[in-house]
C-alpha positions as CSV (number, residue, x, y, z in Angstrom):
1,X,0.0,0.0,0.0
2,X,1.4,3.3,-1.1
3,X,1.9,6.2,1.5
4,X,-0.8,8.9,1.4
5,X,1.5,12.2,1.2
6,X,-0.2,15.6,1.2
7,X,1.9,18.7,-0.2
8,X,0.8,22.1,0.5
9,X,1.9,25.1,-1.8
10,X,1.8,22.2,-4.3
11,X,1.5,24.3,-7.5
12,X,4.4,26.3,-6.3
13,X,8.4,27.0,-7.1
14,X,9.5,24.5,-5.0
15,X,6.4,22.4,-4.7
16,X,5.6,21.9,-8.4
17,X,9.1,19.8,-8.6
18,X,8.5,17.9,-5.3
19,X,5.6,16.4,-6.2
20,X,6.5,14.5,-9.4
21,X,9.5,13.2,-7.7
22,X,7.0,11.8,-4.8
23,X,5.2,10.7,-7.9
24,X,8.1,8.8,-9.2
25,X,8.7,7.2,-5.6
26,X,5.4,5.3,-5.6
27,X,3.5,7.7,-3.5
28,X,0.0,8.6,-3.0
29,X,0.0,12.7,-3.7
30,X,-2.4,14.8,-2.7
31,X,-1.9,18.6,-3.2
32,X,-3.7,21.4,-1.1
33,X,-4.8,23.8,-3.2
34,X,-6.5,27.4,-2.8
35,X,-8.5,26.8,-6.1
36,X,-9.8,23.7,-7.7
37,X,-8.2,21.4,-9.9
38,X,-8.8,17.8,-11.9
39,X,-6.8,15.2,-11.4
40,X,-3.5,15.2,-13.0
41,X,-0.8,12.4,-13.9
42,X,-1.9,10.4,-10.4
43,X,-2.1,13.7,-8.5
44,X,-5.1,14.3,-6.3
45,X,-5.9,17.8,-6.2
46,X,-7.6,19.5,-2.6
47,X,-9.2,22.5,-1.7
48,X,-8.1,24.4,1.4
49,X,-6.8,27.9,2.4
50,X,-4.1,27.9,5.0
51,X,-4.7,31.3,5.7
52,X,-8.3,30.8,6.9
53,X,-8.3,26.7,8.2
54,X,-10.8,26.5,5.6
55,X,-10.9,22.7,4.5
56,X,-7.6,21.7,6.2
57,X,-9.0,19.1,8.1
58,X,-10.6,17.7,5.0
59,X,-6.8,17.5,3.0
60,X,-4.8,15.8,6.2
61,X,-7.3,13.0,6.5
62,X,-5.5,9.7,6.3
63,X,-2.3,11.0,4.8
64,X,0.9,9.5,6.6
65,X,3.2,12.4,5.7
66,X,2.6,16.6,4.9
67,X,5.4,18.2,2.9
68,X,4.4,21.7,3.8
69,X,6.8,24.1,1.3
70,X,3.6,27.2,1.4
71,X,5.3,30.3,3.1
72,X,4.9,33.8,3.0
73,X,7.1,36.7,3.6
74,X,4.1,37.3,6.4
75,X,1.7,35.0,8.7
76,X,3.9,31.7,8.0
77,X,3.7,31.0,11.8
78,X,-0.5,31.3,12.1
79,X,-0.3,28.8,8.5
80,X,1.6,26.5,10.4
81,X,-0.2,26.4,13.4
82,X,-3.4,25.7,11.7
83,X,-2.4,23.1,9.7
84,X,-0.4,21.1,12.7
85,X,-3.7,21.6,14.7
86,X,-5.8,19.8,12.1
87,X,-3.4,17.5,11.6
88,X,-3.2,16.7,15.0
89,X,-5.1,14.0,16.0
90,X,-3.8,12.1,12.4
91,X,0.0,13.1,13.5
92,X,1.4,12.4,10.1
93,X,5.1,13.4,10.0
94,X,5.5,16.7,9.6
95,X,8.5,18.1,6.9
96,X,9.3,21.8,6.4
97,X,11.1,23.9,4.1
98,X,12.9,27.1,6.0
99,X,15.7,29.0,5.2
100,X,19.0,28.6,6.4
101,X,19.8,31.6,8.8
102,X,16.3,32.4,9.9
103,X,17.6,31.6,13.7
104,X,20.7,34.0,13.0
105,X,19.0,37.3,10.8
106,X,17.1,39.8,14.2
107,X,14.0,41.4,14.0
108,X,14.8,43.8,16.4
109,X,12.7,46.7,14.6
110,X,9.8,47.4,12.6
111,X,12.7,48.3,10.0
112,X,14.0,44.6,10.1
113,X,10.3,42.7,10.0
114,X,9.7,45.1,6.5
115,X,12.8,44.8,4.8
116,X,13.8,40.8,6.1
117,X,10.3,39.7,7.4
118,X,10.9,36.5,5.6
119,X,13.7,35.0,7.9
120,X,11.3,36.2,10.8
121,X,8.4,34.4,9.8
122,X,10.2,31.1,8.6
123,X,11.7,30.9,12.3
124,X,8.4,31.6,14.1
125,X,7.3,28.7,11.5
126,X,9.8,26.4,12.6
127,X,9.2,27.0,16.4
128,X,5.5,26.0,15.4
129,X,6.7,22.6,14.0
130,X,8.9,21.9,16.2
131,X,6.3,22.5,19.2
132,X,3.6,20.5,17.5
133,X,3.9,17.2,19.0
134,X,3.8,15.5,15.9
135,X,6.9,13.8,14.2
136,X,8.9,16.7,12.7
137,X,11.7,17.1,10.3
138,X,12.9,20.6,8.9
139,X,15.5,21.3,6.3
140,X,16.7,25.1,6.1
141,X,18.1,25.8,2.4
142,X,20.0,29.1,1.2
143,X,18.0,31.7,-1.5
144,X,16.7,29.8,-4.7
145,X,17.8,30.9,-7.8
146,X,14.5,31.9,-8.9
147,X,14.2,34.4,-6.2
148,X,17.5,35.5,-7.1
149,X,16.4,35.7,-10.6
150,X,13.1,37.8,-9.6
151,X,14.9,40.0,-7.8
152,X,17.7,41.1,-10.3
153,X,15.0,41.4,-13.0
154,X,13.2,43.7,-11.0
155,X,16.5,45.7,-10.1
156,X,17.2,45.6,-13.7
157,X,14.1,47.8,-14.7
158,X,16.1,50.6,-13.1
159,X,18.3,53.0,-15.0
160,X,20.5,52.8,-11.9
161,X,20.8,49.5,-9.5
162,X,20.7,49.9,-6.5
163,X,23.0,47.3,-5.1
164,X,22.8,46.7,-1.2
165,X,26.8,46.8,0.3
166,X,28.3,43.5,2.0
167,X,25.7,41.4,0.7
168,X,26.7,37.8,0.3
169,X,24.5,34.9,-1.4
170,X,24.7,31.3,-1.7
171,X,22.0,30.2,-3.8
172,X,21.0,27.0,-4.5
173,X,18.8,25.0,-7.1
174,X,15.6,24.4,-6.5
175,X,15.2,20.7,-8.2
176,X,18.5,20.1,-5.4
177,X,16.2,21.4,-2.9
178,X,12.8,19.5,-3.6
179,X,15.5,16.4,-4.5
180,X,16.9,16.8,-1.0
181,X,12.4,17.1,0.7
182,X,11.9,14.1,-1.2
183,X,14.3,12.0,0.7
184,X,13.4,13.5,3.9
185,X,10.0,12.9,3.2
186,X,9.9,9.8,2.7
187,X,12.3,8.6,5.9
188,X,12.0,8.7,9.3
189,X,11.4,12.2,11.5
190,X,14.6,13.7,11.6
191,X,13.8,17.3,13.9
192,X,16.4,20.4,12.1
193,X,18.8,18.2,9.6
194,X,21.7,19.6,7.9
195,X,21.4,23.1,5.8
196,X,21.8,22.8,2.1
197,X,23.7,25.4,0.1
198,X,24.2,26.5,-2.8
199,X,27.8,25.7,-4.6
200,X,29.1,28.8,-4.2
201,X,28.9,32.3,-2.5
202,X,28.2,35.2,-4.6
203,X,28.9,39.1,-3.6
204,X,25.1,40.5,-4.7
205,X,27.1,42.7,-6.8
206,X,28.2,39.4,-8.8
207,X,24.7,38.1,-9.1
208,X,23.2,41.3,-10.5
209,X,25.7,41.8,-13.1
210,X,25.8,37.7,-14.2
211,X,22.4,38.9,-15.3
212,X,22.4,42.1,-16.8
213,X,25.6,40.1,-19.0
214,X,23.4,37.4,-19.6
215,X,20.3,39.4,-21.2
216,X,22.7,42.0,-22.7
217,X,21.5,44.6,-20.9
218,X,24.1,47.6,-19.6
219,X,22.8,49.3,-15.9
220,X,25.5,51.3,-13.8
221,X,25.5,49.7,-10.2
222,X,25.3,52.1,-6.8
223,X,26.2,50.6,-4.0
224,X,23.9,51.5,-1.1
225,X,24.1,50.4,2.6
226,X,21.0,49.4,4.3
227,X,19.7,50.4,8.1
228,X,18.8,47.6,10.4
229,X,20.6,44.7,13.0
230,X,19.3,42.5,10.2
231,X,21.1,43.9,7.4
232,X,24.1,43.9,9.1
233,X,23.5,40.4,10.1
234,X,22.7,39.5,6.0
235,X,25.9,41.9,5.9
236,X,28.2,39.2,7.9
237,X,27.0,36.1,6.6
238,X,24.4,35.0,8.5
239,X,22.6,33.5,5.3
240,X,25.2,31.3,4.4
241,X,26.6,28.2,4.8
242,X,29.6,27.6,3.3
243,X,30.0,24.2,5.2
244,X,27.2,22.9,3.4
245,X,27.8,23.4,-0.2
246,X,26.2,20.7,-1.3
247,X,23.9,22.2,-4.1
248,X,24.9,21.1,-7.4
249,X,23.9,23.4,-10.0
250,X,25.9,26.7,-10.7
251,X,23.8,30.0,-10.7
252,X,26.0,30.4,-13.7
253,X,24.3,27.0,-15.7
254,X,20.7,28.6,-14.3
255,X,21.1,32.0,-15.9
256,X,22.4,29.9,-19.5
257,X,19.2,28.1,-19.1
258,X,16.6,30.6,-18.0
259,X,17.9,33.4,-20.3
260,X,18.7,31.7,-23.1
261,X,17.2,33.5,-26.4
262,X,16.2,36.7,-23.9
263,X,17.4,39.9,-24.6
């Protein structure tokens, strides 16, 4: 009998590539989504709203294991909570994507929870997991490339980039990522396992301008330094983890792929 697996933010950047892998493992997938969808290549589609509780009770019943990559820059701990409390008396084990320093980045100030709310609300996330009772396993992974990717595009509508100073990034792939939640998934309850990193650490300078190259496009670059404990923290390093460069693809082989024909 194949194990009933329920994936929430499913349709997602990371969530679209774990669930054909869990596909290809022989399990049962069902995905939670916000709107309706027909069944697709063996996947089960579910609707719920982790943001309300609405039908979250209905998606955990009888599933042995949640993958829960939804998240949100803001109200990741409430999501969590409501889905570990209808989960609860099922206690499937419980596996969930953070990011790697979100116990190391302060939100000392309103200025920190607007500019690096993210890190914030993945660790309040965690703490939720971890506290739930049920079988838990968490894996904390460095930037994806696609953020990356959305942020320099955005930069690069400028006529000037702003480029924040002393900012470091180790991004990683996100098929090594939902590669990595697979596994996890599909052993034992683990509690906080090993970061995974990108292959390499990038000044944000270094990142920008691999773009602008790689769509042909010329911006001048302004360095500009950022207020806040946490971008002093992003400023030392607290993001990375060199360590655990385990991530195999390059952001170098991403940009060939993703802006290939682009101008």
């Amino acid at each position: 009998m194949s194990s009933q697996i329920l994936v929430t933010g499913g349709t997602g950047t990371l969530g679209r590539l774990v669930v054909p892998l869990l596909r290809q493992a022989g399990g049962d997938v069902r995905v939670l989504s916000r709107r309706a969808h027909e069944p697709a290549d063996g996947v089960t589609y579910v609707t719920g709203d982790l943001s309300t509780g609405e039908g979250i009770a209905e998606a955990v019943a009888g599933v042995q294991t949640v993958v829960h990559c939804a998240g949100s820059a803001k109200g990741d701990d409430a999501k969590a909570r409501r889905l570990v409390e209808a989960a609860a008396s099922q206690r499937p084990h419980l596996v969930f994507i953070s990011v790697v320093g979100c116990d190391r980045i302060p939100m000392a100030s309103r200025l920190d929870r607007t500019l690096f709310g993210y890190y914030g609300a993945k660790l309040a996330a965690e703490e939720v997991v971890s506290g739930s009772g049920l079988p838990w396993t968490t894996l904390r992974a460095t930037q994806f490339h696609d953020l990356l990717l959305m942020a320099a595009r955005q930069l690069a509508r400028l006529p000037v980039v702003p480029v924040p100073s002393g900012f470091r990034f180790q991004p990683v792939d996100t098929g090594d990522v939902a590669a990595r939640l697979v596994e996890l998934a599909l052993g034992e309850p683990a509690g906080l396992v090993p970061d995974l990193a990108g292959p390499r650490v990038y000044d944000l300078r270094e990142l920008v301008a691999g773009y602008l190259q790689a769509t042909h496009r010329r911006r001048p670059m302004v360095p500009v330094r950022l207020p806040g404990q946490a971008a002093r923290a992003l400023a030392g390093g607290a993001n990375l983890a060199p360590d655990r460069a385990v991530g195999r693809r390059t952001w170098e082989e991403f940009l060939a792929e993703r802006t290939a024909g682009r101008g």
